[in-house]
C-alpha positions in Angstrom: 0.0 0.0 0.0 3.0 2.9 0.7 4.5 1.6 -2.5 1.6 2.3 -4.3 1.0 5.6 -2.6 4.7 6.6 -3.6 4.3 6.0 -7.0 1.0 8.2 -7.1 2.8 10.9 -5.4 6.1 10.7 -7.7 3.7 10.4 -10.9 1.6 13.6 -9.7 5.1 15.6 -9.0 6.8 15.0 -12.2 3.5 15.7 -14.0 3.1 18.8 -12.4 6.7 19.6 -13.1 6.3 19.0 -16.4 3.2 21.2 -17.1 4.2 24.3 -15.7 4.0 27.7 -17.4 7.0 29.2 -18.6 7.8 32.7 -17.7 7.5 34.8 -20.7 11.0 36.8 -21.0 10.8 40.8 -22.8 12.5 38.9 -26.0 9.2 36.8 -26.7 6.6 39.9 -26.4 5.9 41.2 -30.1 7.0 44.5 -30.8 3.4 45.9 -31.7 1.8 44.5 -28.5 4.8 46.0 -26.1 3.7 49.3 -28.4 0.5 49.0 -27.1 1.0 49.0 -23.5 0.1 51.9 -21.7 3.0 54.2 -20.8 2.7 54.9 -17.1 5.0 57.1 -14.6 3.1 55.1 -11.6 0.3 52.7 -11.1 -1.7 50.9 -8.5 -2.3 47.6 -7.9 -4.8 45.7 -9.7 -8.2 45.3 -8.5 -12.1 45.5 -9.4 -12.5 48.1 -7.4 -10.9 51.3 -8.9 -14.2 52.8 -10.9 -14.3 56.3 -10.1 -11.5 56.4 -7.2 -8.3 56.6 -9.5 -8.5 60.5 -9.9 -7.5 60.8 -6.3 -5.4 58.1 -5.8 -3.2 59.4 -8.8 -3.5 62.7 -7.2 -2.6 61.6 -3.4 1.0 60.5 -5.3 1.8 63.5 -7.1 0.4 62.4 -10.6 -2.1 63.2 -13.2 -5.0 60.2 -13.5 -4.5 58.6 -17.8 -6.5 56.2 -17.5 -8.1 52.4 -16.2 -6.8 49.8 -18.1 -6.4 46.1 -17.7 -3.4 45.5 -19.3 -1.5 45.0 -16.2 -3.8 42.6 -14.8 -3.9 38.8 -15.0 -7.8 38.5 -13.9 -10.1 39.7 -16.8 -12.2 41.6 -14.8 -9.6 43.7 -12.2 -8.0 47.0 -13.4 -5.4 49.6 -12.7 -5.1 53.0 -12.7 -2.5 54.3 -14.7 -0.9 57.9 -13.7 1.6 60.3 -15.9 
């Protein structure tokens, strides 16, 4: 029985070490999508709570509020603000 329970656990690490993301490095991102990216001096964190609050957390740092965009964020539905 702990031979058997061995082998599961050994099969279920070396699967998972085999099927893990790779880290995407600056040399892989296409020049036209890194042109896309928002140029911001300072943003916050990402979260789905920013709607109508980013004017005066951009101004609380010393910055000017650009915009809300997503393109930070992992999770579809959280934003950031971004400040110039």
């Amino acid at each position: 029985m702990k031979s058997a329970i061995y082998i599961v656990s050994a099969l279920f690490l070396a699967s998972s070490t085999f099927a893990a993301p790779q880290p995407i490095t600056g040399a892989e991102i296409p020049a036209e999508i890194e042109a896309r990216a928002p140029t911001c001096k300072y943003r916050s964190y990402c979260s789905a709570f920013w709607s109508g609050k980013c004017e005066s957390h951009c101004s609380n740092n010393g910055y000017r509020f650009k915009e809300l965009t997503g393109a930070f964020c992992l999770k579809g539905y959280e934003k950031a603000c971004c400040c110039v």
